[in-house]
FITISE-261795 format. One record per residue: residue in one letter; y, z, x of N, C-alpha, C in turn. Coordinates in pm, whole numbers, plus 50000, padded with zeros to 5 digits. Example, Ala and Ser with C-alpha at 12.3 -4.5 7.8 and 13.67 -1.06 7.14 Angstrom:
<rs>
A494315078051319495505078051230496705078051320;S497755070851285498945071451367500035078751290;
</rs>
This chain:
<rs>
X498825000050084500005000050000501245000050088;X502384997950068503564994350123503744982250144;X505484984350168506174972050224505854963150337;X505484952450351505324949150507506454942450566;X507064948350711508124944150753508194925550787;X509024924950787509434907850790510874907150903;X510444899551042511784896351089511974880251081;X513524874451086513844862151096514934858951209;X514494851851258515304844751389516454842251311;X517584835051423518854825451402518534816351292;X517984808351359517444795751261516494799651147;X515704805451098514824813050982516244818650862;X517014824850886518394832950849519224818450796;X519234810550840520224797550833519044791850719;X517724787250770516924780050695516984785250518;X516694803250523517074807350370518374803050344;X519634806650392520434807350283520864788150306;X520384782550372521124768550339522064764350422;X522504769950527522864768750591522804763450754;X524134756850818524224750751000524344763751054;X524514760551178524534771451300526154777251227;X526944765751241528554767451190528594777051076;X527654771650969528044780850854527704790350882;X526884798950948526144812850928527294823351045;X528144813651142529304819851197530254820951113;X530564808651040531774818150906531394822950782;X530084828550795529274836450659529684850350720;X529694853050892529274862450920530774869650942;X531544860050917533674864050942533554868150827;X532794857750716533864863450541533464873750485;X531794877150515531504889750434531104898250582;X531594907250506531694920750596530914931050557;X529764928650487528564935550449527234928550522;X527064912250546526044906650553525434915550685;X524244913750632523024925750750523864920950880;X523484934950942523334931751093522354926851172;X522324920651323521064920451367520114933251381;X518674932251435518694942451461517994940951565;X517154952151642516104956651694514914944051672;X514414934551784513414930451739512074937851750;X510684932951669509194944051707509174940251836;X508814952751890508174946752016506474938252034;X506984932952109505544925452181505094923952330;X504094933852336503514942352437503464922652536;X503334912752484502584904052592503984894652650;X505114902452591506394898252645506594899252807;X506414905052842506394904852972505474896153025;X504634892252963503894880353065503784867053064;X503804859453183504034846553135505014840153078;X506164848653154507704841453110508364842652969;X507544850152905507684848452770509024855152748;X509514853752640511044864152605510724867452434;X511094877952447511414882852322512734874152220;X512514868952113514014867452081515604873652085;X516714869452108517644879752157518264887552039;X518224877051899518774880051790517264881251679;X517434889851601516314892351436516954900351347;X516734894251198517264902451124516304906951015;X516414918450978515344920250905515284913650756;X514384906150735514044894250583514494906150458;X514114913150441514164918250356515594922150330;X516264926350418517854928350404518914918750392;X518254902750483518764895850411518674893450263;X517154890950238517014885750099517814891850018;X517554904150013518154914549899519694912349903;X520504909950041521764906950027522274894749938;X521524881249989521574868649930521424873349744;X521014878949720520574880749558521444886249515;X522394897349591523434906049534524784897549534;X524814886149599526264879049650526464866349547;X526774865349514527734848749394526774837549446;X527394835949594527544826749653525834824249703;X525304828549716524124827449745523004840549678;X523144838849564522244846549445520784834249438;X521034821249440520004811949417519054811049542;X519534819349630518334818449776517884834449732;X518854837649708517864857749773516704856549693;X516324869949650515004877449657514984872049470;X514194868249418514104862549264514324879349222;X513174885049190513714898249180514794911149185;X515524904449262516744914649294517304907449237;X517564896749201518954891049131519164897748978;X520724892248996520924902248849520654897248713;X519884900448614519734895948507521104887648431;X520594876248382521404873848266521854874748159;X523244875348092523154883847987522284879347866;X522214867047844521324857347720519924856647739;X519574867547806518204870347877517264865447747;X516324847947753515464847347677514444857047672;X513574857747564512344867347639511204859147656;X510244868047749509404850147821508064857847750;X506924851147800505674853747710504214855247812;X503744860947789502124856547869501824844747853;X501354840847977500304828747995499224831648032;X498344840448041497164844648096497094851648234;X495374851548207495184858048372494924847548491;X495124853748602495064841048707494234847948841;X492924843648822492254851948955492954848549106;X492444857149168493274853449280492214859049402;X492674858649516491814859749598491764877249646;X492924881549594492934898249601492984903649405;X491724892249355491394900849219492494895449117;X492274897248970492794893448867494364896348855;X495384885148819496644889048802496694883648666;X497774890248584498414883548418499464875948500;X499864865548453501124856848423501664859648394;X503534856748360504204860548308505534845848326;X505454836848190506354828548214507874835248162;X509224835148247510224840648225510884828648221;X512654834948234513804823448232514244819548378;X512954828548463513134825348626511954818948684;X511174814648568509584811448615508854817448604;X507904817648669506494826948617506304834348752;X506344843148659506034861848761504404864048698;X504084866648843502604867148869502204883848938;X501024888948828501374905248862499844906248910;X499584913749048498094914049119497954931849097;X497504934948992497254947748975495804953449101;X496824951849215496064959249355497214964149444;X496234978949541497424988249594497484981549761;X496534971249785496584970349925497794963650032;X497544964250103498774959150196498954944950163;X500074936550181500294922950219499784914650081;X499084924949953498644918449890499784906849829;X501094907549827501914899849715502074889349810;X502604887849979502884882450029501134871050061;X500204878050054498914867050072498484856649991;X499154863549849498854858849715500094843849689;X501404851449751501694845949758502274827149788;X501584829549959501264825050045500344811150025;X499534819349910498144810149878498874799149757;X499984805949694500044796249563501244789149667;X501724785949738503144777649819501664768749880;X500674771149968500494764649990499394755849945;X498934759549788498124754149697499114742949589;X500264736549595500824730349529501674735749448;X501284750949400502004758949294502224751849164;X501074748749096501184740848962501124751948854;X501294761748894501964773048808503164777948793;X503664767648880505604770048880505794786948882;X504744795848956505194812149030505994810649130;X507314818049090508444823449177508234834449309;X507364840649216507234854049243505834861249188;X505514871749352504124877849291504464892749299;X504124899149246504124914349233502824921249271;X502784929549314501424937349368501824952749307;X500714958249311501224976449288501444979749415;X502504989349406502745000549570501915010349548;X501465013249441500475026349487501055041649392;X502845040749357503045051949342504115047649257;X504475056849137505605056649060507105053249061;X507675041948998509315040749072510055045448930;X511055041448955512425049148836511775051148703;X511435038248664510945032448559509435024748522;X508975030048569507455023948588507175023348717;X505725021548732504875016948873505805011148966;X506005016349092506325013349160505994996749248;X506754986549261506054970649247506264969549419;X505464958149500505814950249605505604937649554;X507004933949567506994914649569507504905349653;X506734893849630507254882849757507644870549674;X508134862749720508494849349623507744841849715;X507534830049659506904814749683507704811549778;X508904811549710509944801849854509534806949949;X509294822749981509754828650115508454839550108;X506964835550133506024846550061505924853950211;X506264854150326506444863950399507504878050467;X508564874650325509114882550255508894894350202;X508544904850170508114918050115509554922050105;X509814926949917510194940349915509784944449764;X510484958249775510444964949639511244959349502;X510374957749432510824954349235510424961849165;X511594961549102511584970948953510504970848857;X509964979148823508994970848665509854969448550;X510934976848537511564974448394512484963548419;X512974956848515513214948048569512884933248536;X511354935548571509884923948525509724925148361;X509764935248353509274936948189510554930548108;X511504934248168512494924348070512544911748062;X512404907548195511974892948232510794887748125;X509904896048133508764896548016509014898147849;X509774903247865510054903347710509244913747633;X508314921547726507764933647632507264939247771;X506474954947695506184960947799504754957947918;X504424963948007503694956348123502344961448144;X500924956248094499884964548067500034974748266;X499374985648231499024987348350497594997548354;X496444995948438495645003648429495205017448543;X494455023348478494445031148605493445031248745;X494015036848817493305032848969491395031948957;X490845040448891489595039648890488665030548771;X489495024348694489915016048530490385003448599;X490614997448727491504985148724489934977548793;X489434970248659488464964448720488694949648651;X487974941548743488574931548687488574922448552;X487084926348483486854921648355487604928848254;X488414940148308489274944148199490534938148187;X490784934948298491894926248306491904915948282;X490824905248311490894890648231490284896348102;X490144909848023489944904447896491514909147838;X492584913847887493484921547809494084908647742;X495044914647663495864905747558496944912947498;X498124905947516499494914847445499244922447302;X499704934347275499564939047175498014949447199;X497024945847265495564952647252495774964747272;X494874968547197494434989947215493984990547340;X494295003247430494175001547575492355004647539;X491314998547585490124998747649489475011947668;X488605016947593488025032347613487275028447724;X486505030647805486045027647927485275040948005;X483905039148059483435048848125484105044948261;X484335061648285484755059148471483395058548526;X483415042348613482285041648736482075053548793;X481035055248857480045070648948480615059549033;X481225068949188481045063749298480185065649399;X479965059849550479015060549576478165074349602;X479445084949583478735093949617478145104949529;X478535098349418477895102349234476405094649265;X476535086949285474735076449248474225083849367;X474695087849507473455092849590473075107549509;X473625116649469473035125349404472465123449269;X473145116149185472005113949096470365108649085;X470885096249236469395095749263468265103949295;X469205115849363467795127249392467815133349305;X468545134949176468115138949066467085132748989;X466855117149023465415107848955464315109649025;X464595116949174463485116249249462535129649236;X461085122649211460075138849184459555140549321;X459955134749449459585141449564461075157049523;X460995161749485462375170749517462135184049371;X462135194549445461945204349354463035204049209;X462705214949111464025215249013465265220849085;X464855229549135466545233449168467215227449284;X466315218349320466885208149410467415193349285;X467055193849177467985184249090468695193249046;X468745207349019469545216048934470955215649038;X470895213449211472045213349247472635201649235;X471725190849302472835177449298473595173749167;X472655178749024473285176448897474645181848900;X474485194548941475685200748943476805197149020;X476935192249181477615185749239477675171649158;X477255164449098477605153949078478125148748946;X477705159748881478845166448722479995166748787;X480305172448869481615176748918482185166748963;X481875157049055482495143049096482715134649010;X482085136848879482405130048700483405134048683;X483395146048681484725152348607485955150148661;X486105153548804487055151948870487525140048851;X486525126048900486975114148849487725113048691;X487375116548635487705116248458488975125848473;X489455133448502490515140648500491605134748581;X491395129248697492295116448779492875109648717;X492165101548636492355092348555493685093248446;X492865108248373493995109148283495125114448334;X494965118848415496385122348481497095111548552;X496435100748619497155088648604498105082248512;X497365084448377497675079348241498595079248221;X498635099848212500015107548192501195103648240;X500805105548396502025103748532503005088648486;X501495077648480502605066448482502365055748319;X502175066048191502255062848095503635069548046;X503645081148066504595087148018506125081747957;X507095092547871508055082347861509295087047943;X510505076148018511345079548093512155090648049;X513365092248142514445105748071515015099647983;X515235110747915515945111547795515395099047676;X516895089947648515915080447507515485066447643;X515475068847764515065056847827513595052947813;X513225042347776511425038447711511455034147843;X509705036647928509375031548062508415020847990;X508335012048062508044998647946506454994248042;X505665005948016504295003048040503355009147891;X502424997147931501274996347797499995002247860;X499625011047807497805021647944497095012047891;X496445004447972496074992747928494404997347909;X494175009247952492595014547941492375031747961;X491685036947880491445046347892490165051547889;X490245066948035488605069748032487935073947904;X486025073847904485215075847775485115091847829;X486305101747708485925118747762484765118447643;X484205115047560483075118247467482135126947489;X481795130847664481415137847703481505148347821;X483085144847816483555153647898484065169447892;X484315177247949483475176148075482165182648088;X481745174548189480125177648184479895190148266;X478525192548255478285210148299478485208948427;X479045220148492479075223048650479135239848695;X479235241348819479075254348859478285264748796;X477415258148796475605264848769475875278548887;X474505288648841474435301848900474175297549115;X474945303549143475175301249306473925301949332;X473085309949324472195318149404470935301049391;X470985296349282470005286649251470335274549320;X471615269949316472975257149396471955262249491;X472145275149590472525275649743470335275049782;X469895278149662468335274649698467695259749681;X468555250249583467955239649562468785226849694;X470155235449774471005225949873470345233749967;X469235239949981468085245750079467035237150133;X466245238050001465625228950000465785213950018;X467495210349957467015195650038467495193550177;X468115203950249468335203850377467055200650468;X465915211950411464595212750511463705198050481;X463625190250354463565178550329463215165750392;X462455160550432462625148050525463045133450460;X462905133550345463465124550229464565117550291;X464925100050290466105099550331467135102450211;X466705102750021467835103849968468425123050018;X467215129550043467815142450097469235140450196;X468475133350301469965129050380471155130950346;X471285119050211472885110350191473365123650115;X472315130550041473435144449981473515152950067;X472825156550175472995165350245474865157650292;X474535151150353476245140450395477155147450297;X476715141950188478185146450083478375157350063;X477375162650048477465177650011478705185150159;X478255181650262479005188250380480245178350370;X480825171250298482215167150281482525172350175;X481895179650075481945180149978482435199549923;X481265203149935481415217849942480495223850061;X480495226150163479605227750251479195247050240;X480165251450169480115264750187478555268150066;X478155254949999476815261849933475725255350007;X475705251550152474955247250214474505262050347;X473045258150384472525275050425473015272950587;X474065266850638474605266550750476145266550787;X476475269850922477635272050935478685259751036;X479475265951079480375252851172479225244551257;X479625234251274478835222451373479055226851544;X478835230751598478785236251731478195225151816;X478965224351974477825215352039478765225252199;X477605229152270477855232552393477215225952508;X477505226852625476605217052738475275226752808;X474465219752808473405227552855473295227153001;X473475236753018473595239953183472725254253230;X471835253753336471365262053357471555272853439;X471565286953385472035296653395472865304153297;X473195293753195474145302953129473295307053032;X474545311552890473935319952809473565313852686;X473865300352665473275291952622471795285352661;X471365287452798469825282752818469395291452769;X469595310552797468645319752768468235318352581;X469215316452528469055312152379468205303152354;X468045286052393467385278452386466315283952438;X465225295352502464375296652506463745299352420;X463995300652294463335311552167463175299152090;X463865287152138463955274052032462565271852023;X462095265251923461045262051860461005247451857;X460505240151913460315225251869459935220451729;X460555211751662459515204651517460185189851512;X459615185751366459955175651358461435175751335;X462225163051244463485166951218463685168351058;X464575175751018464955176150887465935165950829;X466215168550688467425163250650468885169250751;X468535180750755469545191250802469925186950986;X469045184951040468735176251174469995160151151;X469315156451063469895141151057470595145251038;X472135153250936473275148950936473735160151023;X473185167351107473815173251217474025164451343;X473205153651333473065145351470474405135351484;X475015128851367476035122051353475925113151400;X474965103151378474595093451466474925092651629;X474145102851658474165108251831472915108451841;X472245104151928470405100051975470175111952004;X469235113951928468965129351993467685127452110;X467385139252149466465134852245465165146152190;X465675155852159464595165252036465375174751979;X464585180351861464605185951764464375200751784;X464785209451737464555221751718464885233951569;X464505245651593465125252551428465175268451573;X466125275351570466035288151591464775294751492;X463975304151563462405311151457463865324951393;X465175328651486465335342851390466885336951302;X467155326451286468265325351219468375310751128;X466705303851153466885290151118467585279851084;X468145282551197469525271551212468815259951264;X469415248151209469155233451274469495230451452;X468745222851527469285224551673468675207651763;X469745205651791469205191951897469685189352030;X468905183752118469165179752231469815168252198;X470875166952308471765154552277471975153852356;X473055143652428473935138652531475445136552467;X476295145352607477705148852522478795134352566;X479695134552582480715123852630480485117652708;X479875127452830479675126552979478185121052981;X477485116252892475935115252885475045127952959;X476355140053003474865151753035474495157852889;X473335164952923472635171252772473845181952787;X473275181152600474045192652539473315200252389;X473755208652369473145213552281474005214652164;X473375208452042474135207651904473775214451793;X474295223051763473695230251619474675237151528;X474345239951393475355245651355474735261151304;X476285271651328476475285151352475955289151247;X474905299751244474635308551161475775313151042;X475255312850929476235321850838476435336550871;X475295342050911475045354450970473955359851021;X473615369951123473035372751231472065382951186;X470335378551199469665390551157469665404951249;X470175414251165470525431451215469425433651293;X468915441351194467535448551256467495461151260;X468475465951212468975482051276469965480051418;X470115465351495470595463451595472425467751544;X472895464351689474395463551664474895455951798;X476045450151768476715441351873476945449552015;X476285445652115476155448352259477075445952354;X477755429752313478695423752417479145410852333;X479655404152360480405387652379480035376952486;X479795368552478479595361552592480525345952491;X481585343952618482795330252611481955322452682;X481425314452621480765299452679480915290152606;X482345282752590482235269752479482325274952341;X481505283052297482235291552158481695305652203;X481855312252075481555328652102480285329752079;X479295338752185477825342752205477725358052149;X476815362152099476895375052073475475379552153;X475455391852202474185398652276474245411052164;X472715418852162472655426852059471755434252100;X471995448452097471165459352133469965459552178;X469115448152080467635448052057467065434952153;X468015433052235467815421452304468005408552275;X468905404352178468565388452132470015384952161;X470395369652169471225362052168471785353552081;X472545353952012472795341951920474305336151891;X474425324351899475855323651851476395329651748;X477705333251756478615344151652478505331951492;X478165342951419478245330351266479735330551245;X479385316351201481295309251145481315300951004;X481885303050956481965294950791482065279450858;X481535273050775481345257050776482615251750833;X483865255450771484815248850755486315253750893;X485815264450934486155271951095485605269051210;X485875269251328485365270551481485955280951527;X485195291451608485485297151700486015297951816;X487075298351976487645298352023488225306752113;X488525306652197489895317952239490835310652387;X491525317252405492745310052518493785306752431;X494985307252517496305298452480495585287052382;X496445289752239496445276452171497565272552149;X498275272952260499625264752272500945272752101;X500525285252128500835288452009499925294951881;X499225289151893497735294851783496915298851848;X496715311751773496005326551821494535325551774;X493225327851858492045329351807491855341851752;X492515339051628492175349851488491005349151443;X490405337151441489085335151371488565341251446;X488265343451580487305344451635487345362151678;X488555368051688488645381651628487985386351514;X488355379451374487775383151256486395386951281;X485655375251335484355379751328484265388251425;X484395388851531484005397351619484355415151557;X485415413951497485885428651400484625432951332;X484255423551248483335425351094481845428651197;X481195418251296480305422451382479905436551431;X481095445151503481585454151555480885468351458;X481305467851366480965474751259479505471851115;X478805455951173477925452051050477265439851135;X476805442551233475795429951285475495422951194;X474835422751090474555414750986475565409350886;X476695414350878477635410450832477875391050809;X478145391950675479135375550704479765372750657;X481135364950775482465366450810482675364050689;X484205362950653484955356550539486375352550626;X486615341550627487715338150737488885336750695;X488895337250524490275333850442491645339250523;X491875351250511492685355950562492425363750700;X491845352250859491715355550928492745357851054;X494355360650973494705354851078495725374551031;X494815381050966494865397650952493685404051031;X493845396351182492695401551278493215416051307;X492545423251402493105434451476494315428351575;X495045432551608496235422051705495605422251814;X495055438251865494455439451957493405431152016;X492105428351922491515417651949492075404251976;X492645401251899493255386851913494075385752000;X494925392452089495375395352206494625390452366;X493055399652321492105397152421491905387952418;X491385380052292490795363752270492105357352315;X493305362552342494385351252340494305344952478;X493965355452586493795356052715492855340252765;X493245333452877492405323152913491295326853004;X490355331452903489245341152996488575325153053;X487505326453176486655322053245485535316753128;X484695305353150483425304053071481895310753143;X481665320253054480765330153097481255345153061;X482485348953071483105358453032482585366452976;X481775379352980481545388752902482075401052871;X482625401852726483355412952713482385426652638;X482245432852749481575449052649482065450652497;X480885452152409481275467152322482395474852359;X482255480652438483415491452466484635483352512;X485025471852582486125465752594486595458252470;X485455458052394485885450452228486635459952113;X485815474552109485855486852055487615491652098;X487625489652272489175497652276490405480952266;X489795469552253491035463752264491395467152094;X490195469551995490485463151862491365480551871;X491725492351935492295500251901493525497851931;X494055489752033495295492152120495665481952038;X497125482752047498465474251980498575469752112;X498865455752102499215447352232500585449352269;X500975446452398502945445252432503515439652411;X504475438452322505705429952325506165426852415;X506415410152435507155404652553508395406852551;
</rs>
């Protein structure tokens, strides 16, 4: 969506308005508004090969829009910006006109036919354009309109280009067009603008009840809802996640409706027709089923080897990851001696899971693993540098035992050691990483928090919402650019979380 910039040379500037070298020197004495030059884009391959940048550019769009505002040259500028006439006929539909960026309506006016590409993408008016100048234009189109994407004064916000000049871009009015039109301007909504609705509309029609399409990431969970490799409460979750991506979709919509159906201030009418509306007949559908069942059936399809397990496992971790039985994505380098090998000794080899695959991120793994005391997912990989590394994600939380936190170990994230002898990375919510050192300003609070809640509940798990109500004291220590390997005692954890740090 947006404008796309447009520059014009000396000669391009002369070519619009009609003009010699001569005239565009006494265009540029008589009016004392006409654009300035400006700034040309740069082009990185200017420097080579003798090449030069042009010395003079003006930006198209500032001409155009000027040419449209001026007497004297209103018949070159921008069709759109010019000022209406007062005997304004009113013009009529001529149909739809496919195009190569999707279905546009016609619109024959007293300026020609305005051509509307109900799409938000870039360059769309100027391509569309482009295509009818150099297709003969036996539709006598002036002008194409595209959507910008977002609401203007009076309706949808427009990008248009004209025929004469389709590498031109700027902004048009819709109430503007619609007068030109002679009535108001269907428009549909973003998840509703498909194209058989649009070659079927017709002036005057009831806007279109319409189911909102499932997108792709509605059909991957519904599919493991068809699939009987997959327990019930493994359909009881995806149903539920994928109720919810219904709804949400269906509520978009109408709030689209609202936003750019609505009517202007005061007695001003915004002169759009909702040319379709979503099917709520069954909205909204059930969601946020009992957690405890969600977080056993997004269990089960984690451990899963299924590839539709996969694609929800995917969404689900873009999705809500916090009802998934794992924590932040971690990857440290495996190097021997540290406190990361002694951990990988307890690893367990297996095959791979669902939970494996979308931890790997399309990174080759080289094997597979599950921790036996925290069953976390775990792989050998190769990091930037192609040395191994180790990838897994952080426990939600750490089995106790009657144990209690022993020490810290700073290696790449936070290590915890524990009374009873074991090692494990510190658990972190999905949607956090752990840390410490200068963050140029940002304090490893998170990584205080937990270490606080640890301190007092080995088994504990974190809640990071408001982690940045650490002890100061701790977060002080973590602020420090400790060494990798760093181990901080119990008792150096115990007295920093007592002490108030110094004011500089």
């Amino acid at each position: 969506m947006g404008v796309s910039n447009s520059y014009l040379s000396r000669t391009e500037v002369q070519q619009l308005l009609g003009l010699n070298s001569f005239g565009l020197w006494r265009l540029v004495r008589k009016y004392d508004d006409f654009p300035q030059p400006t700034e040309p884009p740069h082009d990185p391959l200017a420097s080579f090969g003798g090449r030069k940048e042009p010395e003079e550019v003006w930006d198209g769009f500032q001409v155009s829009r000027w040419a449209a505002h001026t007497p004297e040259f209103a018949h070159r500028g921008a069709v759109l910006l010019r000022p209406l006439p007062e005997d304004l006929p009113a013009g009529r539909w001529v149909g739809y006109k496919d195009t190569g960026r999707g279905p546009a309506q016609d619109w024959h006016t007293a300026l020609g036919t305005v051509r509307v590409v109900h799409c938000t993408d870039r360059r769309v008016a100027t391509d569309v354009a482009t295509a009818v100048a150099g297709g003969g234009n036996p539709d006598g189109v002036v002008a194409v309109c595209a959507l910008y994407g977002d609401m203007g004064i009076r309706g949808p916000a427009l990008v248009a280009a004209d025929t004469a000049h389709p590498g031109i871009e700027y902004e048009a009015d819709w109430s503007h067009v619609a007068a030109l039109a002679g009535q108001d301007l269907p428009w549909w909504p973003d998840l509703l603008r498909q194209p058989h609705l649009i070659r079927a509309w017709q002036p005057g029609a009831a806007a279109a009840v319409v189911e909102v399409p499932a997108n792709e990431n509605e059909k991957i969970l519904r599919r493991v809802v068809g699939n009987d490799a997959f327990d019930v409460t493994s359909h009881l979750a995806a149903t539920d996640m994928a109720n919810d991506i219904r709804n949400n979709r269906v509520d978009v919509t109408l709030q689209d409706n609202e936003i750019f159906g609505r009517e202007g201030h005061g007695d001003r009418h915004n002169p759009v027709a909702i040319a379709a509306e979503p099917d709520t007949s069954h909205h909204p559908l059930r969601c946020d089923g009992d957690r405890q069942v969600l977080e056993a059936g997004w269990l089960g399809l984690a451990l899963s080897t299924h590839p539709d397990a996969v694609a929800a496992i995917e969404v689900a971790v873009g999705r809500q990851p916090d009802l998934l039985p794992f924590g932040a994505l971690t990857e440290v380098p495996a190097r021997p001696g540290t406190i990361s090998e002694q951990w990988a000794r307890r690893l367990t080899m297996c095959d791979p899971t669902a939970a494996h695959a979308v931890l790997a991120q399309n990174k080759k793994a080289e094997a597979f693993f599950i921790d036996p005391l925290t069953d976390m997912p775990v792989l050998r990989t190769a990091d930037h540098d192609g040395k191994q590394a180790w990838r897994f994600y952080a426990p939600l939380s750490l089995p106790a035992g009657g144990a209690e936190l022993a020490a810290v170990v700073l290696h790449h994230t936070v290590w915890v050691t524990t009374s009873n002898g074991h090692i494990h990375p510190a658990p972190c919510t999905p949607a956090e990483h752990l840390w410490w050192g200068d963050g140029y300003g940002d304090r490893p609070s998170e990584a205080a928090t937990v270490i606080n809640m640890l301190l007092d509940d080995l088994g504990g798990t974190p809640n990071l919402r408001q982690h940045w109500n650490a002890p100061k004291g701790l977060t002080a220590l973590l602020n420090e650019d400790h060494k990798q390997g760093t181990q901080l005692t119990r008792a150096a954890l115990l007295h920093a979380r007592m002490t108030r740090p110094r004011t500089r």
